[in-house]
C-alpha positions as CSV (number, residue, x, y, z in Angstrom):
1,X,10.7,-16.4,-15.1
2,X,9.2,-13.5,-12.9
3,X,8.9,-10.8,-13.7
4,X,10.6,-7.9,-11.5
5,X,7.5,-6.0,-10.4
6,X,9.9,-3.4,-8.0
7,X,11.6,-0.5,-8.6
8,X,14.5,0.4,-6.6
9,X,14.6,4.4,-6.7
10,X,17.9,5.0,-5.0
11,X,18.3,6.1,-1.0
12,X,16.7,8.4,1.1
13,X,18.0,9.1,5.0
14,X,20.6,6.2,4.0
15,X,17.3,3.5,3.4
16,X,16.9,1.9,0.3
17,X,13.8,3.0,-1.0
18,X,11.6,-0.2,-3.0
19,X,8.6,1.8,-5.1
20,X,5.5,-1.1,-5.8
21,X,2.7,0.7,-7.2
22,X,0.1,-1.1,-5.0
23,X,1.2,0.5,-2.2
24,X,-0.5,3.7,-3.4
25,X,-3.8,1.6,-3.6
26,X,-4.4,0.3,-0.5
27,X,-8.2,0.4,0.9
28,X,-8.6,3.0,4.1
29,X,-10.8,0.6,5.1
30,X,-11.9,-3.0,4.9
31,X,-13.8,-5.7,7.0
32,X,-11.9,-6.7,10.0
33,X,-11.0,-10.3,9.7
34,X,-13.6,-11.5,13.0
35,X,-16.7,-9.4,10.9
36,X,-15.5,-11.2,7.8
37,X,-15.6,-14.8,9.6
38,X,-18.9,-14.4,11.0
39,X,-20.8,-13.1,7.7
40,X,-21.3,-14.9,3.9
41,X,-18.8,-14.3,1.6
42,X,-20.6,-12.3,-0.4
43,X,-21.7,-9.9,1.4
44,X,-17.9,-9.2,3.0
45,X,-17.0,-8.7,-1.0
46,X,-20.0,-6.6,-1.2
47,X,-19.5,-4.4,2.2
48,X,-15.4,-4.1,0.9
49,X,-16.3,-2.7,-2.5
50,X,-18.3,-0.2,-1.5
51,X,-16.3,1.1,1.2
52,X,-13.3,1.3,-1.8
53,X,-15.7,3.2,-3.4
54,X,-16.8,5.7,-0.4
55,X,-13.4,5.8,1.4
56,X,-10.9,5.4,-1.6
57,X,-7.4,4.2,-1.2
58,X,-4.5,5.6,1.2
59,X,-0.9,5.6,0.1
60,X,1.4,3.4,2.9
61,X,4.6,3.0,3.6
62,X,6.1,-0.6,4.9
63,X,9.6,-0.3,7.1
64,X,12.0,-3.6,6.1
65,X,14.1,-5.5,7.2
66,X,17.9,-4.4,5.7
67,X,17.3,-0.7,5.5
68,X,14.6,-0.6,3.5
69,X,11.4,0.7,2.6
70,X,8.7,0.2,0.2
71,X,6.4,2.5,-0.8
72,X,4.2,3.7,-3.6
73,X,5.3,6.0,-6.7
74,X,2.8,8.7,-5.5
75,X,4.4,8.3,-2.1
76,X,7.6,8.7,-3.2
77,X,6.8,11.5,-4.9
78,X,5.7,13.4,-2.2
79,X,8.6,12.2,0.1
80,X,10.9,13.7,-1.8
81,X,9.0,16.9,-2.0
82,X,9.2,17.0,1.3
83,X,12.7,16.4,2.0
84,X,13.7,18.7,-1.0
């Protein structure tokens, strides 16, 4: 069996709200897929781990289908705050 790696956290502005922690660990920045097709492997892996480690990660949020939306806890988190 799989294991049930969402969270639903209730509604907010009548959308169901999905929390997936990897959403709060996205890359701000990676190789763009024509760089990455013209260049070894390794060095793409290379080029993408140190921009994680210069730019860091962004929290996103992903719009879906049904009324939904995932996001990250951090997100989340600072949704709320927002909308009190």
């Amino acid at each position: 069996m799989i294991p049930n790696l969402f969270e639903s956290s209730g509604l907010i502005n009548g959308m169901l709200v999905v929390i997936d922690p990897l959403l709060d660990q996205m890359p701000r920045m990676t190789v763009s897929p024509s760089f990455a097709a013209l260049m070894p492997p390794e060095f793409v892996a290379e080029l993408n781990a140190w921009m994680l480690d210069f730019f860091g990660t962004k929290s996103v949020a992903i719009e879906m289908p049904g009324g939904r939306i995932a996001m990250g806890p951090k997100g989340y988190g600072a949704l709320k705050e927002v909308l009190g």
